[in-house]
C-alpha positions as CSV (number, residue, x, y, z in Angstrom):
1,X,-61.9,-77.4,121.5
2,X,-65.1,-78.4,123.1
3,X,-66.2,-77.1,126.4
4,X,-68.2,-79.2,128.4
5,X,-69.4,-78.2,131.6
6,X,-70.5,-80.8,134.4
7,X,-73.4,-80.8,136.6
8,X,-71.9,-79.5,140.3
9,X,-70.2,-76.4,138.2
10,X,-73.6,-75.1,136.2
11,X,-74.7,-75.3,139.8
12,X,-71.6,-73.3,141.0
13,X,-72.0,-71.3,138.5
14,X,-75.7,-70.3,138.9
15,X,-75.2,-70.2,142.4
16,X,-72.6,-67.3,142.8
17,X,-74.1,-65.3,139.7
18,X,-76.7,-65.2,142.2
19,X,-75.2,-64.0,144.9
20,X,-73.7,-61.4,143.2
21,X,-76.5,-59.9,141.7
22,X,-78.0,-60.3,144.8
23,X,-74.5,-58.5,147.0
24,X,-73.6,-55.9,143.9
25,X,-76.7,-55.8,141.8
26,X,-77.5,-56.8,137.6
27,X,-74.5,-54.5,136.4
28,X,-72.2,-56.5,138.7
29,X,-73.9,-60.0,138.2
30,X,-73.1,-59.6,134.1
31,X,-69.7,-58.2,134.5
32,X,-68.9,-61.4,136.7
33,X,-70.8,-63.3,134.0
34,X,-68.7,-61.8,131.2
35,X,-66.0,-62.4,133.2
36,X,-66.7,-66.4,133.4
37,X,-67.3,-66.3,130.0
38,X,-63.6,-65.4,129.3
39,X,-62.1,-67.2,131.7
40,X,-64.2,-70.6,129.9
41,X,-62.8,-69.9,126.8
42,X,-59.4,-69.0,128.0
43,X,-59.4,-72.8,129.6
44,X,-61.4,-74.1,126.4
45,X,-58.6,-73.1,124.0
46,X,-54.9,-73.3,124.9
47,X,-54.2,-74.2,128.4
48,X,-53.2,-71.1,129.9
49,X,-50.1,-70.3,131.3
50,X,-51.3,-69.1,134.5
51,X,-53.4,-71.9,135.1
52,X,-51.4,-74.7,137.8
53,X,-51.6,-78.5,138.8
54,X,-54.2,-79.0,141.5
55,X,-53.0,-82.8,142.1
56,X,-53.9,-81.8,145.7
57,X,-57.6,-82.1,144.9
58,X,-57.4,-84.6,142.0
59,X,-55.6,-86.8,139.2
60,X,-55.0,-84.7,136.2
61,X,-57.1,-81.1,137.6
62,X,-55.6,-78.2,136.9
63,X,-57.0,-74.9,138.8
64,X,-57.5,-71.8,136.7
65,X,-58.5,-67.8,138.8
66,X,-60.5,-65.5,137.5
67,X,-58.4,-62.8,138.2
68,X,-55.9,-64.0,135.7
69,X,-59.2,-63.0,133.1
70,X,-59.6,-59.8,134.9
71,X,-57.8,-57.2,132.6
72,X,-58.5,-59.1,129.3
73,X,-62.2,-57.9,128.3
74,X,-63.9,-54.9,127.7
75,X,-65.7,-54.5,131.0
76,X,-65.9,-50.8,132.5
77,X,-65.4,-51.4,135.2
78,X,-63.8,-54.4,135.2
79,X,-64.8,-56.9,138.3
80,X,-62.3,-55.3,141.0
81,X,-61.4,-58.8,142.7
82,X,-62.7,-61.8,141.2
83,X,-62.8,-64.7,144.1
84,X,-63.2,-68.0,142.6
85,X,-61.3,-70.9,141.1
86,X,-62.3,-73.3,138.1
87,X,-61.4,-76.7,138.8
88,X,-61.0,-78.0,135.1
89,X,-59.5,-81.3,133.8
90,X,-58.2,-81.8,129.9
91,X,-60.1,-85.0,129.2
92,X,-58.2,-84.9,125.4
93,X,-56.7,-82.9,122.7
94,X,-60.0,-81.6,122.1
95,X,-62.0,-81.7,124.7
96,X,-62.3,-79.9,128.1
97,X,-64.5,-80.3,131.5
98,X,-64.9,-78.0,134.1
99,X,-65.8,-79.8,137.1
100,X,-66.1,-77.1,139.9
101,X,-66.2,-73.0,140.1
102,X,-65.4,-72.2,144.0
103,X,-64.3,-69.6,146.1
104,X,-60.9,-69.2,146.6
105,X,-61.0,-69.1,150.3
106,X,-62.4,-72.3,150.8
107,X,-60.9,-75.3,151.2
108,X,-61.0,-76.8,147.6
109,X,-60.5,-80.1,148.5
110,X,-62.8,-81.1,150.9
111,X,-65.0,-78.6,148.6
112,X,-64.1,-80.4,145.7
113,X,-66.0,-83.7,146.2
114,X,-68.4,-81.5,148.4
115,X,-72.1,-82.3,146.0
116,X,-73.9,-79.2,147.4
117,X,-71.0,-77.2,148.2
Protein backbone atom coordinates (compact mmCIF):
# COMPACT_ATOMS: atom_id res chain seq x y z
CA UNK A 1 0.00 0.00 0.00
CA UNK A 2 1.44 3.44 -0.72
CA UNK A 3 1.65 6.05 1.80
CA UNK A 4 1.46 9.43 0.71
CA UNK A 5 1.65 12.20 3.00
CA UNK A 6 0.16 15.74 2.06
CA UNK A 7 1.56 19.09 2.54
CA UNK A 8 -0.37 20.56 5.90
CA UNK A 9 0.63 16.99 7.70
CA UNK A 10 4.74 17.05 6.84
CA UNK A 11 4.12 20.45 8.41
CA UNK A 12 2.24 18.95 11.35
CA UNK A 13 4.45 16.63 11.58
CA UNK A 14 7.72 18.73 11.71
CA UNK A 15 6.00 21.01 13.76
CA UNK A 16 5.26 18.90 16.97
CA UNK A 17 8.54 16.79 16.55
CA UNK A 18 9.74 20.11 17.30
CA UNK A 19 8.06 20.90 20.10
CA UNK A 20 8.88 17.86 21.68
CA UNK A 21 12.41 17.89 21.41
CA UNK A 22 12.19 21.19 22.35
CA UNK A 23 9.45 20.33 25.86
CA UNK A 24 11.25 16.62 26.47
CA UNK A 25 14.50 16.79 24.74
CA UNK A 26 16.22 14.40 21.41
CA UNK A 27 15.49 11.06 23.42
CA UNK A 28 11.79 12.06 23.59
CA UNK A 29 11.61 13.83 20.11
CA UNK A 30 12.74 10.15 18.44
CA UNK A 31 10.63 8.00 20.62
CA UNK A 32 7.62 10.23 19.38
CA UNK A 33 9.17 9.99 15.91
CA UNK A 34 9.31 6.15 16.20
CA UNK A 35 6.21 6.35 17.43
CA UNK A 36 4.70 8.12 14.11
CA UNK A 37 6.47 5.93 12.19
CA UNK A 38 4.30 2.93 13.48
CA UNK A 39 1.31 4.56 13.68
CA UNK A 40 1.97 5.44 9.42
CA UNK A 41 2.40 2.06 8.69
CA UNK A 42 -0.24 0.77 10.93
CA UNK A 43 -2.75 3.18 8.69
CA UNK A 44 -0.63 2.39 5.42
CA UNK A 45 -1.39 -1.34 5.63
CA UNK A 46 -4.66 -2.71 6.92
CA UNK A 47 -7.00 -0.22 8.20
CA UNK A 48 -6.89 -0.65 11.73
CA UNK A 49 -9.44 -1.67 13.87
CA UNK A 50 -9.16 1.08 16.31
CA UNK A 51 -9.11 3.60 13.83
CA UNK A 52 -13.09 5.38 13.54
CA UNK A 53 -15.12 7.50 10.94
CA UNK A 54 -14.41 11.23 11.38
CA UNK A 55 -17.45 12.22 8.97
CA UNK A 56 -17.65 15.11 11.47
CA UNK A 57 -14.57 16.71 9.85
CA UNK A 58 -14.85 15.19 6.31
CA UNK A 59 -16.23 12.83 3.53
CA UNK A 60 -14.59 9.56 3.71
CA UNK A 61 -11.73 10.63 6.88
CA UNK A 62 -11.11 8.29 9.23
CA UNK A 63 -9.10 9.43 12.50
CA UNK A 64 -6.41 7.14 13.81
CA UNK A 65 -4.50 7.95 17.86
CA UNK A 66 -1.30 7.48 18.54
CA UNK A 67 -1.85 5.88 21.65
CA UNK A 68 -3.46 2.96 19.92
CA UNK A 69 0.57 2.51 18.59
CA UNK A 70 1.78 3.03 21.99
CA UNK A 71 2.59 -0.54 23.27
CA UNK A 72 3.40 -2.01 19.89
CA UNK A 73 7.28 -1.04 19.35
CA UNK A 74 10.30 -1.47 20.99
CA UNK A 75 10.68 1.92 22.69
CA UNK A 76 12.00 1.97 26.42
CA UNK A 77 10.33 3.85 27.51
CA UNK A 78 7.62 3.93 25.46
CA UNK A 79 6.03 7.70 24.87
CA UNK A 80 3.81 7.76 28.20
CA UNK A 81 0.77 9.64 26.54
CA UNK A 82 0.81 10.25 22.96
CA UNK A 83 -1.67 13.44 22.16
CA UNK A 84 -2.34 13.62 18.65
CA UNK A 85 -4.68 12.32 15.92
CA UNK A 86 -3.97 11.42 12.19
CA UNK A 87 -6.60 12.54 10.05
CA UNK A 88 -6.13 9.96 7.03
CA UNK A 89 -8.43 9.15 4.10
CA UNK A 90 -8.21 5.65 1.88
CA UNK A 91 -8.05 7.29 -1.52
CA UNK A 92 -8.03 3.34 -3.05
CA UNK A 93 -7.20 -0.21 -2.48
CA UNK A 94 -3.73 0.74 -2.54
CA UNK A 95 -3.21 3.91 -1.73
CA UNK A 96 -3.41 5.99 1.47
CA UNK A 97 -3.14 9.99 2.37
CA UNK A 98 -2.70 11.48 5.56
CA UNK A 99 -4.06 14.82 5.52
CA UNK A 100 -3.54 16.18 9.11
CA UNK A 101 -1.49 15.06 12.50
CA UNK A 102 -3.21 17.31 15.47
CA UNK A 103 -3.63 17.44 18.93
CA UNK A 104 -6.29 15.65 20.39
CA UNK A 105 -7.59 18.49 22.36
CA UNK A 106 -8.17 20.71 19.74
CA UNK A 107 -10.99 21.12 17.87
CA UNK A 108 -10.39 18.99 14.73
CA UNK A 109 -12.73 20.46 12.69
CA UNK A 110 -12.26 23.90 12.55
CA UNK A 111 -8.51 22.58 12.82
CA UNK A 112 -8.96 20.44 10.02
CA UNK A 113 -9.29 23.04 7.14
CA UNK A 114 -7.17 25.32 9.55
CA UNK A 115 -3.76 25.86 6.71
CA UNK A 116 -1.35 26.99 9.47
CA UNK A 117 -2.93 25.26 12.32
Amino acid sequence: MTLRIAGPARRDIARLLIWSADMFGGDARQRYEKLLARALDGIAGDDPASSRDASEIGHDLRLYHLRNSRLSGDDRPPVARPRHFLIYRRDSADRVTLLRVLHDASDLPSRFNDPIA
